[in-house]
C-alpha positions in Angstrom: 29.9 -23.8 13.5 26.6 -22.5 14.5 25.1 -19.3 13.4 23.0 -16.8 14.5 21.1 -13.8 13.2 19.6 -10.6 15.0 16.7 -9.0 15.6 14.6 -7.2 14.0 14.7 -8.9 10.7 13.6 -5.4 9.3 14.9 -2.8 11.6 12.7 0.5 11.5 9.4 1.1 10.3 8.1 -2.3 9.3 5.4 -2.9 11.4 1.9 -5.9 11.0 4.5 -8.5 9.1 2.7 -11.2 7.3 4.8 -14.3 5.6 3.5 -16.7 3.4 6.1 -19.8 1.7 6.0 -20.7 -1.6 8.3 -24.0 -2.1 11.8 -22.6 -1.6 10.5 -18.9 -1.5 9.3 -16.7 1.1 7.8 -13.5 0.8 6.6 -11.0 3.6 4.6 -7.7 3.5 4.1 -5.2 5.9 1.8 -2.1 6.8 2.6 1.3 5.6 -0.1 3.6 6.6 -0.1 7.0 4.9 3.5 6.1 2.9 3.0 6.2 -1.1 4.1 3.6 -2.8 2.5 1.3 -0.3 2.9 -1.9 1.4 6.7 -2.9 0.3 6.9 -6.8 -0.6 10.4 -8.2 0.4 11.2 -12.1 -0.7 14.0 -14.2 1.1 15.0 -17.3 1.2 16.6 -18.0 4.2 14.1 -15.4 6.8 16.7 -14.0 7.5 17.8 -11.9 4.7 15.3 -9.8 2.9 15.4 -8.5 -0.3 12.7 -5.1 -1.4 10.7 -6.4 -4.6 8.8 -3.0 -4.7 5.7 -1.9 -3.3 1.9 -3.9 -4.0 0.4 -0.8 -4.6 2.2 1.7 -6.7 0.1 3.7 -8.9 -1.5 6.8 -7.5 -5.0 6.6 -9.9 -5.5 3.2 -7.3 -4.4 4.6 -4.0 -5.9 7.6 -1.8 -3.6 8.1 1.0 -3.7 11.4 3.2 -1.3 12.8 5.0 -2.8 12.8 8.8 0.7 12.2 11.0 0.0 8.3 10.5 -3.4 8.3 11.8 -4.4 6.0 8.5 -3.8 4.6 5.8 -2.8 0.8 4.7 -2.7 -1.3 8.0 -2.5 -5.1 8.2 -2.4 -6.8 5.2 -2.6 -10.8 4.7 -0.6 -12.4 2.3 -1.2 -15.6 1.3 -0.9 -18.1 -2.3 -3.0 -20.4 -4.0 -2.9 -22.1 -7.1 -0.1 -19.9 -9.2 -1.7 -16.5 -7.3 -0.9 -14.0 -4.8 -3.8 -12.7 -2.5 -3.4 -9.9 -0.6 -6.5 -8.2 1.6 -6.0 -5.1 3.3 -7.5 -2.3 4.2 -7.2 1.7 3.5 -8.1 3.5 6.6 -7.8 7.0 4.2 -10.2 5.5 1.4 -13.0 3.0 0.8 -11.7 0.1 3.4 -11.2 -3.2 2.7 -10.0 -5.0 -0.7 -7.8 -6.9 -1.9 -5.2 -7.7 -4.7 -3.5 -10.0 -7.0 -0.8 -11.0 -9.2 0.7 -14.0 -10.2 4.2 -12.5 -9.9 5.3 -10.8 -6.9 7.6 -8.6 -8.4 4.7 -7.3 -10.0 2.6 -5.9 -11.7 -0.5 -6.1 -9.5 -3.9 -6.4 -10.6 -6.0 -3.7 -10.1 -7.4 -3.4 -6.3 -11.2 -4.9 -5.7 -13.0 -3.1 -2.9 -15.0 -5.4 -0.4 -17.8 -3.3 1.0 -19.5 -6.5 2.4 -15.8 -6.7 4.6 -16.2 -4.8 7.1 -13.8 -4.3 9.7 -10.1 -4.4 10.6 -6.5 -6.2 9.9 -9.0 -8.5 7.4 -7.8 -12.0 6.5 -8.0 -14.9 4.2 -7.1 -18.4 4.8 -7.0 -21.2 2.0 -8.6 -24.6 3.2 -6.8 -27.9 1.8 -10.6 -28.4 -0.1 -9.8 -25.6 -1.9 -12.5 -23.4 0.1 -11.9 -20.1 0.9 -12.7 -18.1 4.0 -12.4 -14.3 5.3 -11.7 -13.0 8.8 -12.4 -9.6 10.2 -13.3 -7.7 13.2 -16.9 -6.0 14.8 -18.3 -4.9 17.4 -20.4 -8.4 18.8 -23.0 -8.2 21.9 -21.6 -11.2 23.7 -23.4 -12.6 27.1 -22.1 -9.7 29.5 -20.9 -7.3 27.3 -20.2 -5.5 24.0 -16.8 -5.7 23.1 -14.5 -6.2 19.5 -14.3 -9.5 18.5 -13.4 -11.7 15.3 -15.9 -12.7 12.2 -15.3 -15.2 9.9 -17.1 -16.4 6.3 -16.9 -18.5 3.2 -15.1 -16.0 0.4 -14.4 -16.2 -2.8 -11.4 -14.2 -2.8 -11.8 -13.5 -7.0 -15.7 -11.4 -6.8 -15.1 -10.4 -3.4 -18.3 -12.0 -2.5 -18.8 -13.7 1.1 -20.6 -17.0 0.5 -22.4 -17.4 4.0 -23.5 -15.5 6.8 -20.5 -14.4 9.3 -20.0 -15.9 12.2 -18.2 -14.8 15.6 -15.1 -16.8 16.1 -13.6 -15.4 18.7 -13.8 -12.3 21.5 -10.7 -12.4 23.5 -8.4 -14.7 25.3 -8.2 -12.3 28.5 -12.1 -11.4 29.5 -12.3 -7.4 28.4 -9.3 -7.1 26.7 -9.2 -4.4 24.1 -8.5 -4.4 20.7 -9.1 -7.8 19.1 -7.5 -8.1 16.1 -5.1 -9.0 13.7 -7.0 -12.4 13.0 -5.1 -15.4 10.9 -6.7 -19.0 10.4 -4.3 -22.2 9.7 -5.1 -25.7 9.3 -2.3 -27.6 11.5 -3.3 -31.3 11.7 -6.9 -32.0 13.0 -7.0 -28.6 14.2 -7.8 -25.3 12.7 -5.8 -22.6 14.9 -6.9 -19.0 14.8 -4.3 -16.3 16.0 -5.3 -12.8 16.8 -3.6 -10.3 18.6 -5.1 -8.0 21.9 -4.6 -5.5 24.1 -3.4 -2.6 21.9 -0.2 -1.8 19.5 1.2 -0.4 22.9 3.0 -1.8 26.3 -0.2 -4.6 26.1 0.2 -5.8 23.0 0.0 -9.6 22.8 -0.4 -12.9 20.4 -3.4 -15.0 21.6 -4.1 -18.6 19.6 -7.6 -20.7 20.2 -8.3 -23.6 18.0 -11.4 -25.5 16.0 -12.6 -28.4 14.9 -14.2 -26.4 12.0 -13.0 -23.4 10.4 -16.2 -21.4 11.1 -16.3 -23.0 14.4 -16.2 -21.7 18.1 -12.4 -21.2 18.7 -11.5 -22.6 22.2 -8.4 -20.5 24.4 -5.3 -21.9 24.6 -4.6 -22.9 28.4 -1.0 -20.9 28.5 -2.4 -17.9 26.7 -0.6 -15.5 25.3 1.7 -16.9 23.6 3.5 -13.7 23.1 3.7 -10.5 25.3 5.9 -8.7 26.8 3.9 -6.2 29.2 4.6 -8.6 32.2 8.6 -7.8 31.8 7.7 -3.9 32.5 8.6 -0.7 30.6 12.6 -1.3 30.8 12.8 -4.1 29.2 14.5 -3.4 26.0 12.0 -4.9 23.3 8.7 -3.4 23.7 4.9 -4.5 22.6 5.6 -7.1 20.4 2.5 -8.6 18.7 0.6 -9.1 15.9 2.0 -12.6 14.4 1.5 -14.4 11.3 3.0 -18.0 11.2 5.1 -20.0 8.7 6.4 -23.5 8.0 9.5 -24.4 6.2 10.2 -26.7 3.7 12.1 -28.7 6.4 9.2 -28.8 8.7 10.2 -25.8 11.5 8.0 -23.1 12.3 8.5 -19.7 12.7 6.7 -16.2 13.4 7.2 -13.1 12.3 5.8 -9.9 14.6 6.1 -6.6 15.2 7.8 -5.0 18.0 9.7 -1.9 19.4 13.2 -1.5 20.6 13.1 0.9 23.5 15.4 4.2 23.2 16.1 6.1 26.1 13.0 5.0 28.5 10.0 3.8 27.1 10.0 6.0 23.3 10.1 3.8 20.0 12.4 6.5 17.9 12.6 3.3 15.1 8.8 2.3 15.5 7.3 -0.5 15.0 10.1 -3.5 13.7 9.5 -7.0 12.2 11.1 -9.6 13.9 11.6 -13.2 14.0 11.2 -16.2 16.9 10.9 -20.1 16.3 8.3 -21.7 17.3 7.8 -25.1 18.4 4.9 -27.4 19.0 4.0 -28.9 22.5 0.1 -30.7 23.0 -0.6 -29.1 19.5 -0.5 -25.7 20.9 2.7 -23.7 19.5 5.3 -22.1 21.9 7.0 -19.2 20.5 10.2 -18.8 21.4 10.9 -21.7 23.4 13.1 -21.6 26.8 12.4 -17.9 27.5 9.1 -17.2 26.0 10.1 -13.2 24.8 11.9 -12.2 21.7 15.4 -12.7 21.9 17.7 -10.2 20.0 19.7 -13.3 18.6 18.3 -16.5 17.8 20.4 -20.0 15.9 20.1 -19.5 12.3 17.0 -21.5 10.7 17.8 -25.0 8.7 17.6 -23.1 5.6 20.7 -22.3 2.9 22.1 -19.4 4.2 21.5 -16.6 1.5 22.6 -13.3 2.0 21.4 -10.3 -0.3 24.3 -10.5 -2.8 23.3 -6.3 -3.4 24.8 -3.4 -1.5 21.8 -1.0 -0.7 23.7 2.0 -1.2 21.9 5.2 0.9 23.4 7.4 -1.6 21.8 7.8 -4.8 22.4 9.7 -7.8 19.7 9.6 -9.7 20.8 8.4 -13.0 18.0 6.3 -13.6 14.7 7.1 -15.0 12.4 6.4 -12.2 12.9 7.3 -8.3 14.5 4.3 -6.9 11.7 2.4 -4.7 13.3 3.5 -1.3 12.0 6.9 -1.9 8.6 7.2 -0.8 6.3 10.3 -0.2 4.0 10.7 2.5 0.3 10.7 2.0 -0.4 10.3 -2.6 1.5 13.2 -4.3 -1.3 15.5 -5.9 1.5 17.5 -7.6 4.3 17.9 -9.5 6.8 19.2 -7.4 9.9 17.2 -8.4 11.8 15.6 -11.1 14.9 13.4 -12.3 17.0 15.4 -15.1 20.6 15.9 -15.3 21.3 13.2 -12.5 19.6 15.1 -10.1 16.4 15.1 -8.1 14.8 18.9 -8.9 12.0 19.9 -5.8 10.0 22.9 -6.6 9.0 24.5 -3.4 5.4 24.1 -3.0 3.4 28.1 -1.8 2.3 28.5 1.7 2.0 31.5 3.9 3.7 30.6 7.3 1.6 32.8 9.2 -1.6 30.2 8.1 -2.2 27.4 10.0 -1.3 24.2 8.8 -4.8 22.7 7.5 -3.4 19.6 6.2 0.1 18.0 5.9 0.2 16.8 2.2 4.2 15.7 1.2 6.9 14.2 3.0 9.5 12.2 1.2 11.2 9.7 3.2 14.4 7.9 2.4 14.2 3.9 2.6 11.1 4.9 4.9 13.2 4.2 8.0 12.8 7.2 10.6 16.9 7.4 10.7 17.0 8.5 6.9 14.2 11.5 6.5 16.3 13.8 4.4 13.3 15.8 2.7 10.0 17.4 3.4 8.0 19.4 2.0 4.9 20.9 3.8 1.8 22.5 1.7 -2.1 23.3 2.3 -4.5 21.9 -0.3 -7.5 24.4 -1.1 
């Protein structure tokens, strides 16, 4: 009998996915902006089920976040896996930019983060050649023929010194003349081709997936003819899944592809109250460009259940907790890096000391929010306080 799963993969607020398959093994990060500990890792091995590792970055003497109602933070990260390592480039909107991070077991612990101030940009990107070569992808502000608009760089990298091995080059500048927002760049060596996906524009109602492709890796990326590949915004503001965008790619071990994306399922009109989702659609390969979701071309909520062994998470994530452990348990999660101690576990229960501030005051800066299993639908706690 045939299965099927739903959509989103990862309902609530799991938004930029990025996959990357290791044998039997997938693993998939996502964005967390201002949330400490950031960027959750989940593994699976099915893409349907996904199981919470923990969080890349996890200790505060490595992470700045702020507090700024999600104006910052981590955004977009890049996994990918070479030779017995885990690379992961982001970038911290609230800090120093771009770095990135490794560890050779994803469960952790990571190394210690290496800024990249010769990476400038946005949603920055490796991609491992089959020579063994590595290259970086990023965005800038390019003076192209008729006008000066975002567009996507690319370099040799070595991902371990953080040092770009050539001058960068412009890839790409849209698939639709002026559209905004280029971004979200990922490079993949399918056949003869390299294929770069990038996303344009905006996170909003015109949020699309956009592929050209290469002879070279560095080379001048070519549109593909049925571009995007992946919007929405022609199916108007009622359509139940909103702005999806933003895909990474992934091949299974029995040769099907997938992507993962975000998107938003509409609540009472056109408001997100869950965000910005990961979700899942095949794709499928016609005249070497990829079609995502074939037959309908939008996300579907349901979808056949990939040729993989089905593997459900064997664990019960329980939203009650009480606190017998030692440690918070990793679905609590503060907003912006706590600079105090205001709480404790003792006597199987959480403590909160109330943190001063005088409500006739404004409000200079929001510094603490706890969230439960960061998911909108679960805030139990927060705690408001001005820093001098």
């Amino acid at each position: 009998m045939q299965k099927y799963f739903n959509n989103p993969i990862l309902p609530g607020f799991y938004p930029d996915p990025t996959i990357c398959r290791v044998n039997d093994d997938y693993y998939l990060v996502t964005s967390s902006f201002e949330i400490f500990p950031a960027l959750p890792i989940f593994h699976s091995k099915d893409l349907v089920h996904w199981k919470q590792l923990g969080h890349v970055l996890d200790k505060k003497e490595w992470l700045y976040l702020d507090a700024n109602l999600f104006a910052g933070g981590m955004m977009a990260p890049t996994l990918r896996y070479n030779n017995g390592t885990f690379y992961l480039i982001c970038c911290n909107f609230a800090d120093s930019g771009n770095f990135i991070i490794t560890t050779k077991d994803p469960t952790g612990p990571w190394n210690k983060p290496l800024p990249l101030p010769d990476v400038p940009g946005i949603d920055a990107s490796i991609f491992f050649d089959n020579n063994g070569k590595c290259y970086v992808t990023s965005t800038g502000q390019f003076d192209f023929a008729d006008s000066t608009e975002q567009g996507i760089w690319g370099a040799e990298f070595d991902p371990d010194n953080g040092e770009l091995l050539c001058e960068k080059k412009v890839l790409w500048r849209s698939a639709l003349r002026g559209a905004p927002s280029s971004e979200a760049p990922h490079i993949y060596h399918i056949g003869d081709w390299y294929y770069l996906i990038t996303a344009e524009g905006g996170t909003e109602h015109y949020h699309s997936v956009v592929i050209g492709r290469s002879k070279e890796p560095l080379g001048t990326y070519i549109s593909c003819p049925h571009n995007p590949i992946m919007t929405h915004r022609h199916l108007g503001k009622n359509y139940p899944i909103g702005n999806p965008g933003h895909a990474d790619i992934v091949q299974t071990q029995n040769g099907d592809w997938y992507a993962v994306l975000l998107a938003s399922r509409l609540v009472g009109g056109f408001h997100k109250n869950m965000g910005r989702e990961t979700y899942l659609v095949p794709v499928e390969w016609e005249d070497e460009w990829p079609v995502f979701s074939p037959n309908t071309g939008k996300i579907e909520l349901t979808y056949p259940f990939p040729n993989l062994p089905y593997s459900p998470i064997s664990e019960i994530q329980q939203d009650i907790d009480d606190f017998d452990s030692d440690e918070l348990d990793m679905k609590w999660v503060f907003w912006g890096t706590p600079y105090q101690d205001f709480w404790k576990l003792e006597d199987s229960m959480l403590k909160l000391k109330a943190l001063p501030h005088k409500i006739a005051s404004p409000l200079k800066r929001i510094d603490i929010t706890i969230l439960h299993s960061a998911r909108i639908t679960h805030i139990s706690l927060a705690l408001f306080s001005t820093r001098s």
